[in-house]
C-alpha positions in Angstrom: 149.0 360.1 206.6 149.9 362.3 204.0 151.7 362.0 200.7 155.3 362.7 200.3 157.3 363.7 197.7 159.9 361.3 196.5 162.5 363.6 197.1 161.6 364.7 200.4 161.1 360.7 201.5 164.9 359.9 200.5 165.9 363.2 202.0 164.8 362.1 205.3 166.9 359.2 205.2 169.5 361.9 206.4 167.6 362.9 209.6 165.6 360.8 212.2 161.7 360.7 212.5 161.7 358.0 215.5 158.5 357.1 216.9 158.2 359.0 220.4 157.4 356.0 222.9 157.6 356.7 226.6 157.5 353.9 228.7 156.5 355.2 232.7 155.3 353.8 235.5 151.8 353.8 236.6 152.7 356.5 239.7 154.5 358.7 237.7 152.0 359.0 234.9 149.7 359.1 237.9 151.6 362.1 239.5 151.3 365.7 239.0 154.3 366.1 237.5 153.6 364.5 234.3 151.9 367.5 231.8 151.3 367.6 228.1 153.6 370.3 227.9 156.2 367.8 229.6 155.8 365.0 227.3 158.7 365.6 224.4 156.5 364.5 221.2 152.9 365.4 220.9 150.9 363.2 223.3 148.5 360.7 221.0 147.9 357.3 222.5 148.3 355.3 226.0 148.9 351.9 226.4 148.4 350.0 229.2 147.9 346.3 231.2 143.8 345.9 230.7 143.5 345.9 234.5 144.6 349.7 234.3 142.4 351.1 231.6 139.8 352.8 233.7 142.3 355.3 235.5 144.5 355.3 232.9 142.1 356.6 230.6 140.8 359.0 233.0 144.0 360.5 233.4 145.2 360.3 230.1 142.0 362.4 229.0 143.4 365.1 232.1 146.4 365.4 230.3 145.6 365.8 226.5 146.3 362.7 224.7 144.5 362.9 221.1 143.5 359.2 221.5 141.1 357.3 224.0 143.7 354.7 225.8 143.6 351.3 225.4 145.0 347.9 226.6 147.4 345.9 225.6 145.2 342.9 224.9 142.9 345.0 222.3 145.8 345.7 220.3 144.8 344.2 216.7 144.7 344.7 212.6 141.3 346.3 213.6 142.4 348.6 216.4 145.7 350.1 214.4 142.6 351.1 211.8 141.1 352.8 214.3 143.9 354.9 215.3 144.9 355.2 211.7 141.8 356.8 210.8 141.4 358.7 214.0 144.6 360.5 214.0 144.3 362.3 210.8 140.6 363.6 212.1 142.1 365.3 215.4 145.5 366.3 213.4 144.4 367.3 210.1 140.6 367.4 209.3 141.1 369.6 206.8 143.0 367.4 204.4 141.3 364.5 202.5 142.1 361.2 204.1 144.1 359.1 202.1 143.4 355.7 203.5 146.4 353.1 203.0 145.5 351.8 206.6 148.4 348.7 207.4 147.9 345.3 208.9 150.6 344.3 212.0 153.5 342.7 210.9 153.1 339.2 211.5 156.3 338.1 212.1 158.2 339.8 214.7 161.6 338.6 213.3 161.1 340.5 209.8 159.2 343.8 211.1 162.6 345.9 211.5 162.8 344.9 207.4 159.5 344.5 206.6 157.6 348.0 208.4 160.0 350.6 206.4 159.8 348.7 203.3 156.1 348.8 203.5 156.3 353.1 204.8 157.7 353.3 201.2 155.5 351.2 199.2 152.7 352.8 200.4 154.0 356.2 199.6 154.8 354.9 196.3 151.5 353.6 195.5 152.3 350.1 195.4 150.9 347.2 197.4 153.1 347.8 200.7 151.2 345.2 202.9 150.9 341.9 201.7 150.2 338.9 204.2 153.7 337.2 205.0 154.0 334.0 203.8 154.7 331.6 207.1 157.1 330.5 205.0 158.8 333.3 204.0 162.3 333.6 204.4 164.3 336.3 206.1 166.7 336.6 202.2 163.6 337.3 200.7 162.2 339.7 202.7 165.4 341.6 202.3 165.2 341.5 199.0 162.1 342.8 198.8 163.3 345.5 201.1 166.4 346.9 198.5 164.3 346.6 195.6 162.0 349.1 197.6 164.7 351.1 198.2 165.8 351.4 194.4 162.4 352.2 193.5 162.5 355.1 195.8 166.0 356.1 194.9 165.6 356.0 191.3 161.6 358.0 191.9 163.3 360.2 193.7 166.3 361.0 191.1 163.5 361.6 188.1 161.7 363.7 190.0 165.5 365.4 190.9 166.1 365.5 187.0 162.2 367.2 186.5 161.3 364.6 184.2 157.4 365.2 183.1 155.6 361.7 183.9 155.2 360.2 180.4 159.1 360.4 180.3 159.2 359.0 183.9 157.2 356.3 183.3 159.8 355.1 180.6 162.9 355.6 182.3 161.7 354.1 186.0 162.7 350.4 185.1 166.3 351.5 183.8 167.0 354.0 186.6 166.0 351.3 189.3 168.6 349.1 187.8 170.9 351.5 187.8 170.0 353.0 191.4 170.1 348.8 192.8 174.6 349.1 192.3 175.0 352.7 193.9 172.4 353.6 196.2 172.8 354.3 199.7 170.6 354.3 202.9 171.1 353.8 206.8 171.3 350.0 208.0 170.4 349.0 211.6 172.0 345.6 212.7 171.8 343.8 216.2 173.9 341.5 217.0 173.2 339.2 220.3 175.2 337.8 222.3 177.1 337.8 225.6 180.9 337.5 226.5 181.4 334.1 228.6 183.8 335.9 230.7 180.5 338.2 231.6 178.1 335.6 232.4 180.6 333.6 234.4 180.8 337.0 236.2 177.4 338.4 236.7 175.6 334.6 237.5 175.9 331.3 239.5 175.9 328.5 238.0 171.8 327.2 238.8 171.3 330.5 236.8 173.6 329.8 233.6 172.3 326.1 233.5 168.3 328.0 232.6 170.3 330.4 229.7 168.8 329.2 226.1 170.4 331.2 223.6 167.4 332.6 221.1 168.1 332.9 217.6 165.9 333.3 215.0 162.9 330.7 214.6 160.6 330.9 211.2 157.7 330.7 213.0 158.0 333.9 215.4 155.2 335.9 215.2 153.9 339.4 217.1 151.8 339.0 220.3 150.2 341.5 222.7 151.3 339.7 225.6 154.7 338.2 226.8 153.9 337.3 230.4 155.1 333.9 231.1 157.2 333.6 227.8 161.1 332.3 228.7 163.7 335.3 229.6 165.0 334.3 226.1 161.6 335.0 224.4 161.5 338.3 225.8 165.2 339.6 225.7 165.0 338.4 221.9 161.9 340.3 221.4 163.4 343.8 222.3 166.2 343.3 220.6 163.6 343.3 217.7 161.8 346.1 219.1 164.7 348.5 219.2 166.2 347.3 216.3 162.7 347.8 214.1 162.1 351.6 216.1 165.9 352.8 214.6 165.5 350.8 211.1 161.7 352.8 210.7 163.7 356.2 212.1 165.2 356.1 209.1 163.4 354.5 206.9 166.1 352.4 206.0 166.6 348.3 206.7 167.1 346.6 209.9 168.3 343.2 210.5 168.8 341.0 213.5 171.2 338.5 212.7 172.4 335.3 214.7 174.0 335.7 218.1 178.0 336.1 217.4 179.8 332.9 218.6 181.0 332.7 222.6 184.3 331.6 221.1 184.2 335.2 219.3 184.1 336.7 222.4 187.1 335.0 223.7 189.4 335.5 220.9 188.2 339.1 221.3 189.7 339.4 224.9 193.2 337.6 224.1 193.4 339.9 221.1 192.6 343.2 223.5 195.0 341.8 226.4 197.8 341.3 223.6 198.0 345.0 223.4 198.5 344.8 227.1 202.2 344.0 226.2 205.2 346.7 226.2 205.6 345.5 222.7 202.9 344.8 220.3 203.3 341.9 217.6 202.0 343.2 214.5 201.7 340.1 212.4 200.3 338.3 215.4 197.3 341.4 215.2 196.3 340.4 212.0 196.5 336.7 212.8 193.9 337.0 215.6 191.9 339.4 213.8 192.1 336.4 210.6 191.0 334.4 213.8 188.0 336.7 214.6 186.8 337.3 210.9 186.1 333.6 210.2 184.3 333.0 213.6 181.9 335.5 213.2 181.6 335.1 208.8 179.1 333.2 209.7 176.5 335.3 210.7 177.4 337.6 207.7 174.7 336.1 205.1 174.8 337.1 201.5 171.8 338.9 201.6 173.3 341.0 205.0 176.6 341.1 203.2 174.6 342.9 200.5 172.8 345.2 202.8 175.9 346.4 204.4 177.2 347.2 201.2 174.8 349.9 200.6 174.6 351.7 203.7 175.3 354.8 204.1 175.3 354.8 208.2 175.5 351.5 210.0 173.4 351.7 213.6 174.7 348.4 215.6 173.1 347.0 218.4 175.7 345.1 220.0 178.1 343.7 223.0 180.5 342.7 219.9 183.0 345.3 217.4 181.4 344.0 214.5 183.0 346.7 212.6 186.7 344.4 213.2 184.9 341.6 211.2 185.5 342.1 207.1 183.2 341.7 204.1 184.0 338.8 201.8 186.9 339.8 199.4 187.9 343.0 201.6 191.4 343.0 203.7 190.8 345.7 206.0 187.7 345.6 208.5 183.9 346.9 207.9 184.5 349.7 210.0 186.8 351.2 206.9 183.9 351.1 204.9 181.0 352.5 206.5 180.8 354.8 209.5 179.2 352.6 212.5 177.8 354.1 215.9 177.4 351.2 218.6 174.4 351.0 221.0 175.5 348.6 224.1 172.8 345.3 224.4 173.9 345.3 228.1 171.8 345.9 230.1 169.2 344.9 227.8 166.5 347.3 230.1 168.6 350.0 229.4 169.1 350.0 225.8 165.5 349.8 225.3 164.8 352.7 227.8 167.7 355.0 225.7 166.7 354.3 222.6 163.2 355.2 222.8 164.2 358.3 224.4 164.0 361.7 222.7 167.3 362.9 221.7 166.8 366.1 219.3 168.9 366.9 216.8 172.3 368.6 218.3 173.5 371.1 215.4 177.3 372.6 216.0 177.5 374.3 213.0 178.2 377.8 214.2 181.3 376.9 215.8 182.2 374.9 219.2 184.1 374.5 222.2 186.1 371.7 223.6 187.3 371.3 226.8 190.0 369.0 227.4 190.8 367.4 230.9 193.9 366.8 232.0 194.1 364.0 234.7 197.0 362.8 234.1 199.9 363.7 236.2 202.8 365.9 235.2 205.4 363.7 237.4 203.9 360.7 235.3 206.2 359.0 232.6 204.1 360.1 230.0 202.4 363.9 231.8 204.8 365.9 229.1 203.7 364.0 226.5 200.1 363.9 227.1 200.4 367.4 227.6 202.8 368.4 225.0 200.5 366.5 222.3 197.1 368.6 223.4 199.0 371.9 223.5 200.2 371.2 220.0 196.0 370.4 219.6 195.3 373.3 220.7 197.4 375.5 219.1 196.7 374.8 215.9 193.2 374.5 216.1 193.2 377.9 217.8 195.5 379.5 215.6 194.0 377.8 212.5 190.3 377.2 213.1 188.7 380.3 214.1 185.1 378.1 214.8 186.9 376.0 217.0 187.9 376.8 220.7 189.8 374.4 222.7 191.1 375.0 226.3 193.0 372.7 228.5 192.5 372.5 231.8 194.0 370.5 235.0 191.7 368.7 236.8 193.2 366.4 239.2 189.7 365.4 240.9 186.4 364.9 239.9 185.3 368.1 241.7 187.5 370.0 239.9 186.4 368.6 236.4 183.0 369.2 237.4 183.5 373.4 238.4 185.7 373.4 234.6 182.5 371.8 232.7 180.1 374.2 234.6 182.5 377.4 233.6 183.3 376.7 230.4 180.1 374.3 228.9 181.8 372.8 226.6 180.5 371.2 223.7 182.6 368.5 223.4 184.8 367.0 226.1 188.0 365.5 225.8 189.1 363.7 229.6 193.1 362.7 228.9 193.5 360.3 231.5 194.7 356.1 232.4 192.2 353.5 231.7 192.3 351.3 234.4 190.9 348.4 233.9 189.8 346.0 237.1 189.8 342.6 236.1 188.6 341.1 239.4 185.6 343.4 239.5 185.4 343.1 235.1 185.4 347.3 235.2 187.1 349.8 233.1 187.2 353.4 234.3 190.1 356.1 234.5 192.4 357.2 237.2 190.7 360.6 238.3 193.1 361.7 241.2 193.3 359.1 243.8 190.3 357.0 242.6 189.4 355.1 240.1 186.3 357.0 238.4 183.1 355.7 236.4 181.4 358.5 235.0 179.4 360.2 237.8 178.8 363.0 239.7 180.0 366.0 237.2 176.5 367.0 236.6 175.2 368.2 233.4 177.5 366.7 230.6 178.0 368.1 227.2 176.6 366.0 224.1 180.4 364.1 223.2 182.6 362.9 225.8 186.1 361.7 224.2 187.9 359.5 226.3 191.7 359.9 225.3 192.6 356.8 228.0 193.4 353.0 227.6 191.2 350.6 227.8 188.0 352.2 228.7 185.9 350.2 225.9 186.9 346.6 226.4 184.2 344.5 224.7 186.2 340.8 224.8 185.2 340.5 228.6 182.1 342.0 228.7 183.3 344.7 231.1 181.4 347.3 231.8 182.7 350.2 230.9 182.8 354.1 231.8 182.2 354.6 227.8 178.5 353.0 228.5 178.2 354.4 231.7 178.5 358.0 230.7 175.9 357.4 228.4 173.8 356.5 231.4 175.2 360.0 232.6 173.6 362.2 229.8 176.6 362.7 227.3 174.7 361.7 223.8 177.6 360.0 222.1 181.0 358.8 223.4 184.6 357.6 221.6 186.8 355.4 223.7 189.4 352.4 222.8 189.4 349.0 223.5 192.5 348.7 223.2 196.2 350.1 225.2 197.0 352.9 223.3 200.3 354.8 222.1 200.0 358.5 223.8 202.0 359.8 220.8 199.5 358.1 218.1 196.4 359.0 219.8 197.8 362.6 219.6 197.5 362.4 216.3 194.6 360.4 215.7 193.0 363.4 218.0 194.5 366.5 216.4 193.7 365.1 212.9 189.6 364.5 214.2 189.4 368.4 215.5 191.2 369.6 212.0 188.7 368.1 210.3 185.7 368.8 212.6 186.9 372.6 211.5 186.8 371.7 208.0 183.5 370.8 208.0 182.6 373.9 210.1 184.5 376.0 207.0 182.5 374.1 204.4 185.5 372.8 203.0 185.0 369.0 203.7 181.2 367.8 202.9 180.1 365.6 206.0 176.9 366.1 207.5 177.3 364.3 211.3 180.1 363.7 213.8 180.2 360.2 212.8 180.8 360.8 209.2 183.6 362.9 210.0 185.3 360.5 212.9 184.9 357.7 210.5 186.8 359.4 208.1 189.7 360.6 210.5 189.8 356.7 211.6 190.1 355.6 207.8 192.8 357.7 206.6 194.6 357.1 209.7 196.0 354.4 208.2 199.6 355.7 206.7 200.0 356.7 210.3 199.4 353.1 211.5 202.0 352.1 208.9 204.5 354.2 209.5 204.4 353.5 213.2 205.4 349.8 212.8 209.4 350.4 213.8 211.9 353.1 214.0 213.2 352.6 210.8 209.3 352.8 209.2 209.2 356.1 211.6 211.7 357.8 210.1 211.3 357.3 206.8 208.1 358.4 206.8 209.5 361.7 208.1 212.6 361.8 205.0 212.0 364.3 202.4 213.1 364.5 199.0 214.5 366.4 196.3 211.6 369.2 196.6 211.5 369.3 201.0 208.4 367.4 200.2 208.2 364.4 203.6 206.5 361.2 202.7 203.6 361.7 205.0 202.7 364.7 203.1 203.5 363.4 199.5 201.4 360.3 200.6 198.5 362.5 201.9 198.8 365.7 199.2 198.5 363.8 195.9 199.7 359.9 195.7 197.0 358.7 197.6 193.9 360.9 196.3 191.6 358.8 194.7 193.5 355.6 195.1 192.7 354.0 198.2 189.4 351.6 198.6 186.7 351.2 201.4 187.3 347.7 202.6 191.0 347.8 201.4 192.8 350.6 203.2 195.8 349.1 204.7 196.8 346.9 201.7 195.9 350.2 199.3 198.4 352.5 201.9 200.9 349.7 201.4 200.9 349.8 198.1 201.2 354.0 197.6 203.8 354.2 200.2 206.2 351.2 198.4 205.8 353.1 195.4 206.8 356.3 197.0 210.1 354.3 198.3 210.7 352.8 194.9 210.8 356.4 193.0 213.3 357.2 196.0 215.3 353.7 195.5 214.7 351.8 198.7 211.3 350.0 197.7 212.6 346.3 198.9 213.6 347.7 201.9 210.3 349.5 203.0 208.2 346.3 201.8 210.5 344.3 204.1 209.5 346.4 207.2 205.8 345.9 206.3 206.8 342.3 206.9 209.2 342.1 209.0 208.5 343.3 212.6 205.0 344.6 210.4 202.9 347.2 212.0 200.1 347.2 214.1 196.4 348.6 213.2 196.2 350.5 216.3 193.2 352.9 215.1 190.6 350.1 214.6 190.5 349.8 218.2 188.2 353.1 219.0 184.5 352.4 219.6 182.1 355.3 219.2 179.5 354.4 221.4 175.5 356.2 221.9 174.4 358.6 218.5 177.3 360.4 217.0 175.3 360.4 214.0 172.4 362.7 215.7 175.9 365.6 216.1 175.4 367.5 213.2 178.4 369.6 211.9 176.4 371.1 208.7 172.8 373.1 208.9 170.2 370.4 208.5 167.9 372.8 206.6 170.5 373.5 204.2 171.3 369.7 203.8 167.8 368.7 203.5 167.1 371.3 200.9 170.4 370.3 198.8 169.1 366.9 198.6 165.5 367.6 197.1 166.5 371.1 194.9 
C-alpha cells in the first residue's frame, strides 16, 4: 500500500510480517467472547461459506472489522481490487493511493514462489503480475523469483552505498550480478509425505486402498471452493497454503517439492533403531545416511538445489529430516549449512491452525533464565552423570555468564515440574530425562516418575522446551512425539533427538549451546535468533563427534603438547578458524585434526582411527522443532537499524 525503501524491504527479511488469519468457528465468532480488542492483528476482512453472509456480516460490523464481509464464492481478480483499494481509504486516507492492485495467483502450485516475488516487483516498479503461462514451469518461476531477489539485494546495497540515481542507474546491472553469487534470504520448503510404519498404524486397510499420493500437476490452479475435491486435493492444497503464508512472511521463496519416497522413511527408522544398540557402528552411520541421501536426491532439483544455496534460514514443513539429506558435491548434511526450524505436516489440521497463529516476536536480550528438570533418578546408572554434567552447566554459566541464570531442580513428578515452572518462570526449559519410546502404541515421551509423560498438564510453558532425553523426535516411524506435542502445549519452539544419545556428549553439546547463548547476550558472537545460534553449536560440534569415535580418539584429543596447549583447544583456538566449510564439516575437522597429529608425529595413526572403528555423527540427530527463529537473542530495533544505516 505504500512504498518501501529498498533497504527497509531486505531488512525485513530478518523479521516476520505474516498475514494474521484466524480461522473460528461460526459460534465462537458468534459469542460474546470474541472483541476487536481480542483479535491479535487489526480486524479487516471476514470470510465466510455464502450461506453465512447475512449474520456474519452483521456481526462482523458489531465488532469492528474495516471491511464489509464476504463469501467465499465472490472471491475474484475483481473483489481483491476492491479490498485493495478500500483498505488504504479506512487506513490511510491521507496518503495518495499508489494503485499497483494484483491479480490471484493462478496456479496454486507456484503462489508460495510466485506472491513474494511479485510483493518485490511491485515495490520495485517493475511489472510484478504477469498472467502465468499454463505452461510455465515451476524452474522458471524460480528463476524468476532469485533474479527478483538480486534486484532487490543489489537496490538495496546502492542505496546502502548512497549512490545518487544517475550513478545507480549505471551500476544496477553489475551489482545484480554480483548480488545473484552471495545474496542471502529465508527459504520455506515442504516436503510431503507419510512414514509407512504410520499409515499402517493410524488406518485399516479399506482406508489405505483410497490413499492417492498428490504431487505436483501443471495444471493446478486456485479455486474458491474445495468441497467435494479428493482428501488428496485438499491435504495438498494446505500444504501450499502454509507454505506460501511463511514464504510471503518473509518475503523470501517457498517451494513445495515432491513427496519424499516411503522407502526413505524406512531406511530412516533402521538408521534411528541402529543407535538403539550398546555399541554404535560408525562406518555403518554413514552407509545408511549414503543410503538416505540418494533416495531422497531426487526431489532436490537444480533449481531447489540453487535456492537452498542462498538461504539464509530454511523453514521446513515436514514429517522427514531433510536437513540429513546433502547437496550435490557436499560430504556432510544440509543441516551444516543452513540453520533449519521444522514445522510437523502431521496432523495436517494442526499445522495449518499453528502456523496461522500469532506468535509475536519473543526478545531475550536482557538476559534469561533456564530451568533445568531433573527426572532422572539418582540410583539410576547414569543419575551422577546426568547430574554431574548439568552442575558443571551451571557452574560455568553462572560463574561466567552474568545474563544467564540456570537452576536445577528435582522434579520427580509432573506435579512437581509444574510448582518449579510456576516459581521460577523460566525462559527456557531444559527436562533431563529417558525417552521412552512405545513401539506398540508408535509414541515417544519421557519417564516422568512412575509414568510415561507426553507433554501435558504443567500449565503455562515458557517459549523453549529442550528435551535432553533419547529418542523423543523419532521421525523414521512416524511416531508421535512429545517434541510435537508440547508444541500443541504452548512452548513456541522445542529441541529434541531422534536418535539414543550419549549422556556425556549431550553434556557437552548442551553446555557449549548456553556458552554461546551468553555470547550473543555479551555482543560478542553476532547471531540474531536462537536458531542461528543452535545451528552454530550443532556445526562446530563436530571435533567433538570425532574425537568420540574410541578410547584411543578420546584421549588424544585430551593430550597436550609442548606449550600445555590440548588438541581440543588447539583445534578450536586457531587451526580450525577459517578453515572449515558449510556442507563439508566432518571431512574439513578430519583434515585439521590429522594435521594437528602429524606436527605431533602420529598422523597415520589418528587417520587409522577415523577409519578404523570411525566415529559416529551423533549431533545430526537433534531436530529443532516449532519457530526457534522467532527467539531473538539481539534487540530487533538495533538489528533492523544496522541493516538499513
Amino acid at each position: 500500500m505504500i512504498d518501501n525503501p529498498p533497504l527497509a524491504m531486505k531488512a525485513s527479511q530478518l523479521l516476520y510480517f505474516g498475514h494474521g488469519i484466524l480461522l473460528i468457528p461460526l459460534t465462537s465468532f458468534m459469542s460474546d467472547d470474541i472483541k476487536a480488542r481480542s483479535i491479535p492483528f487489526v480486524p479487516t476482512l471476514t470470510l465466510c461459506a455464502d450461506d453465512l453472509l447475512e449474520e456474519v456480516s452483521e456481526r462482523s460490523r458489531e465488532i469492528g472489522f474495516a471491511l464489509p464481509a464476504a463469501a467465499i464464492s465472490s472471491l475474484s481478480d475483481e473483489s481483491l481490487k476492491e479490498h485493495w483499494r478500500a483498505i488504504p481509504r479506512h487506513f490511510s486516507p491521507e496518503l495518495p493511493y499508489l494503485g499497483k492492485e494484483p491479480t490471484l495467483t493462478k496456479h496454486l502450485e507456484f503462489a508460495a514462489v510466485d506472491l513474494p516475488r511479485r510483493w518485490i516487483a511491485r515495490q520495485l516498479g517493475v511489472d510484478g503480475d504477469p498472467q502465468q503461462n499454463a505452461d510455465a514451469k515451476l524452474a522458471e518461476t524460480i528463476g524468476q523469483a532469485l533474479i527478483t531477489q538480486a534486484y532487490l539485494a543489489a537496490t538495496a546495497r546502492l542505496e546502502r552505498e548512497d549512490r545518487e540515481q544517475a550513478e545507480a542507474e549505471g551500476l544496477l546491472i553489475p551489482t545484480v550480478l554480483d548480488e545473484r553469487h552471495k545474496m542471502k534470504f529465508p527459504v520455506t520448503i515442504a516436503v510431503p509425505g507419510v512414514a509407512p510404519a504410520y499409515i499402517r498404524n493410524a488406518y485399516g486397510a479399506t482406508a489405505r486402498d483410497r490413499m492417492v499420493p498428490k504431487n505436483r500437476e501443471p495444471a493446478d490452479s486456485w479455486v474458491p471452493d474445495y468441497t467435494g475435491e479428493s482428501d488428496a486435493i485438499v491435504e495438498h492444497a494446505a500444504i501450499n497454503f502454509v507454505t506460501t503464508h511463511q514464504s510471503l512472511a518473509q518475503s523470501g521463496v517457498g517451494i513445495v517439492l515432491p513427496a519424499i519416497s516411503p522407502e526413505a522413511f524406512v531406511v530412516l527408522a533402521k538408521l534411528e533403531r541402529h543407535f538403539e544398540q550398546r555399541t554404535q557402528n560408525g562406518p555403518a552411520v554413514w552407509k545408511m545416511l549414503d543410503k538416505l541421501n540418494a533416495i531422497g536426491a531426487p526431489i532436490l532439483s537444480e533449481a531447489v538445489v540453487t535456492t537452498i544455496g542462498r538461504a539464509s534460514s530454511l523453514t521446513v514443513f515436514s514429517n522427514f529430516p531433510v536437513g540429513l539429506l546433502r547437496l550435490p558435491g557436499d560430504t556432510s548434511p544440509l543441516l551444516t549449512r543452513v540453520p533449519i526450524a521444522y514445522r510437523p505436516l502431521l496432523p495436517l489440521t494442526r499445522t495449518v491452525q499453528k502456523q496461522l497463529a500469532y506468535i509475536p516476536p519473543i526478545e531475550l536480550t536482557q538476559g534469561l533464565r533456564v530451568l533445568v528438570c531433573e527426572c532422572i533418578s539418582i540410583d539410576d546408572r547414569i543419575g551422577p552423570e546426568s547430574r554431574s554434567g548439568w552442575a558443571v552447566a551451571a557452574e560455568r554459566v553462572n560463574s561466567e555468564q552474568p545474563r544467564i541464570a540456570m537452576k536445577i531442580v528435582e522434579t520427580s513428578s509432573v506435579r512437581a515440574m509444574r510448582d518449579a515452572i510456576a516459581s521460577y518462570e523460566p525462559h527456557i526449559l531444559v527436562i533431563s530425562a529417558h525417552g521412552v519410546l512405545l513401539r506398540e502404541n508408535n509414541v515417544a515421551g519421557i519417564q516422568v516418575g512412575d509414568q510415561v509423560w507426553l507433554g501435558d498438564g504443567v500449565g503455562t510453558l515458557p517459549p523453549v522446551v529442550i528435551l535432553s532425553a533419547c529418542s523423543v523426535a523419532p521421525r523414521g516411524a512416524g511416531t508421535v512425539s512429545i517434541t510435537d506435542l508440547l508444541l500443541r502445549e504452548g512452548a513456541v519452539a522445542v529441541l529434541g533427538t531422534q536418535v539414543p544419545v550419549d549422556v556425556y556428549r549431550n553434556a557437552i553439546l548442551m553446555s557449549r549451546f548456553f556458552v554461546y547463548i551468553a555470547e550473543v547476550l555479551a555482543s560478542r558472537v553476532n547471531h540474531l535468533t536462537l536458531l542461528e545460534v543452535w545451528q552454530h553449536t550443532q556445526t562446530s560440534n563436530a571435533v567433538f563427534d570425532v574425537l568420540s569415535g574410541s578410547p584411543s580418539l578420546h584421549a588424544w584429543g585430551r593430550d597436550r603438547n609442548d606449550n600445555q596447549q590440548s588438541v581440543v583447544a588447539e583445534f578450536m583456538g586457531t587451526r580450525s578458524v577459517g578453515r572449515l566449510r558449510a556442507g563439508r564439516i566432518y571431512a574439513d575437522t578430519e583434515d585439521v585434526l590429522a594435521e594437528i597429529a602429524e606436527d605431533r608425529g602420529i598422523g597415520d595413526r589418528v587417520r587409522n582411527w577415523f577409519r578404523r572403528p570411525g566415529y559416529v555423527p551423533e549431533s545430526l540427530f537433534y531436530i529443532f522443532a516449532g519457530c526457534p527463529d522467532r527467539i531473538y537473542l539481539q534487540p530487533l530495533s538495533e538489528k533492523v537499524r544496522e541493516s538499513v544505516s
